[in-house]
Wavefront OBJ file of the C-alpha trace (Angstrom):
o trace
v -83.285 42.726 23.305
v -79.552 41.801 22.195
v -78.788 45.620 23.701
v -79.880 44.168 26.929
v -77.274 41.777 26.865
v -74.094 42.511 28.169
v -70.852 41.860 26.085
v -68.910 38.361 25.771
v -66.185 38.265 27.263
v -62.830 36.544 25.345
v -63.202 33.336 26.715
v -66.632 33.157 25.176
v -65.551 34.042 21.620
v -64.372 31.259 19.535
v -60.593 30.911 19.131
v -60.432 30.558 15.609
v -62.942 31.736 12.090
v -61.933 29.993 8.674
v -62.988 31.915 5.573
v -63.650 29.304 3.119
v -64.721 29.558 -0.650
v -66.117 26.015 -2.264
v -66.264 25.264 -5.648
v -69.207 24.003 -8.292
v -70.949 21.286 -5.787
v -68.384 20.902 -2.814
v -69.607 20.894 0.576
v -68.316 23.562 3.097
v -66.382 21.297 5.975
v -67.577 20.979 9.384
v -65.857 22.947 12.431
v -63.028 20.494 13.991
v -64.270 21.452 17.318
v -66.499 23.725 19.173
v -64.232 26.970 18.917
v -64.403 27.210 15.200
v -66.714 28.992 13.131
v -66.520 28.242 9.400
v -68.119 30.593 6.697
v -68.249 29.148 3.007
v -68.900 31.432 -0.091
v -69.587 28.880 -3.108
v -68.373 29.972 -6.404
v -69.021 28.337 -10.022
v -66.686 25.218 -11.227
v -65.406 27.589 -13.670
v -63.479 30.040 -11.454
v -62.122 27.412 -9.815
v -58.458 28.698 -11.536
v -58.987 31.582 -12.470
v -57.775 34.829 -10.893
v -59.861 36.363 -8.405
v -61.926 38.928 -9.934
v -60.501 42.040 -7.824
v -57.131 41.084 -8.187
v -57.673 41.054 -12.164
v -56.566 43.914 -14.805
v -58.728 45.396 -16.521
v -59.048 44.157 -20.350
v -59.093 47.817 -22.161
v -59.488 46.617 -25.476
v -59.291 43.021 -26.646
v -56.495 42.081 -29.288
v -58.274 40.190 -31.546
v -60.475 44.118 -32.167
v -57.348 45.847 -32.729
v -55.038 45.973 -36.266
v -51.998 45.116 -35.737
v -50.990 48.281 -37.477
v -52.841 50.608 -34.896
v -51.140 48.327 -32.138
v -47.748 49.338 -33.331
v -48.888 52.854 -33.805
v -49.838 53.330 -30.446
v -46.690 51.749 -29.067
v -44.812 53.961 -31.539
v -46.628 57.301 -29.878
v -46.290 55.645 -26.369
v -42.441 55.605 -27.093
v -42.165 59.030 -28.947
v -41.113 60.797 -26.055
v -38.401 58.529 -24.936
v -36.792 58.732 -28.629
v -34.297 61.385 -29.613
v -35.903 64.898 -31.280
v -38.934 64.469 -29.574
v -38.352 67.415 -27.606
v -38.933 66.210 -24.128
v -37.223 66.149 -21.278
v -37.643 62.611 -21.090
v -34.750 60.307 -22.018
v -31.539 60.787 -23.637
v -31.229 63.844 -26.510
v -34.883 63.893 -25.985
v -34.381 68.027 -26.118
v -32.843 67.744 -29.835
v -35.907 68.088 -30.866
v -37.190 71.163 -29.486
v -36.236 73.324 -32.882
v -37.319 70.570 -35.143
v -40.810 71.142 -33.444
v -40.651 75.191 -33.483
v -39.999 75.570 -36.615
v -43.041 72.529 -37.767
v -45.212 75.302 -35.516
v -44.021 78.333 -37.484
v -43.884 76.528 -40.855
v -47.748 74.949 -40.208
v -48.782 78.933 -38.790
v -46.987 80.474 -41.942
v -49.246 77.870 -43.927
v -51.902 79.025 -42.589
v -51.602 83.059 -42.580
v -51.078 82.488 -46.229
v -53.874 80.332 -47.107
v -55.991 82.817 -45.141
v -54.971 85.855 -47.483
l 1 2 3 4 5 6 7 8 9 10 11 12 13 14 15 16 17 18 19 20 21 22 23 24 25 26 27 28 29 30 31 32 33 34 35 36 37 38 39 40 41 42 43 44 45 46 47 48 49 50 51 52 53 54 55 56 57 58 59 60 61 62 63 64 65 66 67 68 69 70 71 72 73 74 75 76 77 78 79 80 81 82 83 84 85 86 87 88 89 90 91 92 93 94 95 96 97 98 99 100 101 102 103 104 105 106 107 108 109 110 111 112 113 114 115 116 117
């Protein structure tokens, strides 16, 4: 039946929509006039200051759960390749490195070949 009808026309549609969001036990407001439509979603009291939930970060791991020895060991790796002799092309005399690590490769495969025989 609404197919039937034929489309409004712009001076039919209202001339302004308010997208409200009331908290705990607030009542949505009333249109000022005719030509308003208001829409209210209600949220808890609690989220009244908070941060929106999809404009949040995501909590990976919480830091009361984490050593504080493991926290500075993963900041320590994050940085590694930043630091001089890490053989990287990232950062200053990050490529010092480079023969430090070739020769822990050959001196860990040497290790190895002999343990084998």
């Amino acid at each position: 039946m609404a197919d039937d009808l034929p489309p409004p026309d712009a001076s039919e549609l209202p001339e302004k929509i308010s997208f409200l969001t009331t908290f705990g036990e607030e009542k949505c407001p009333e249109a000022d006039n005719a030509d308003e439509i208001v829409v209210c979603a209600t949220a808890p009291e609690g989220d009244r200051y908070r941060i929106p939930k999809d404009l949040r970060q995501g909590e990976d791991e919480p830091a009361s759960s984490q050593s504080w020895a493991s926290a500075v060991e993963s900041l320590d790796e994050e940085a590694r390749t930043m630091r001089p002799n890490s053989c990287s092309v990232v950062g200053t005399g990050g490529f010092t490195g480079c023969t430090q690590a070739m020769l822990r490769e050959w001196f860990a495969a040497r290790r190895g070949k002999s343990a084998a025989n």
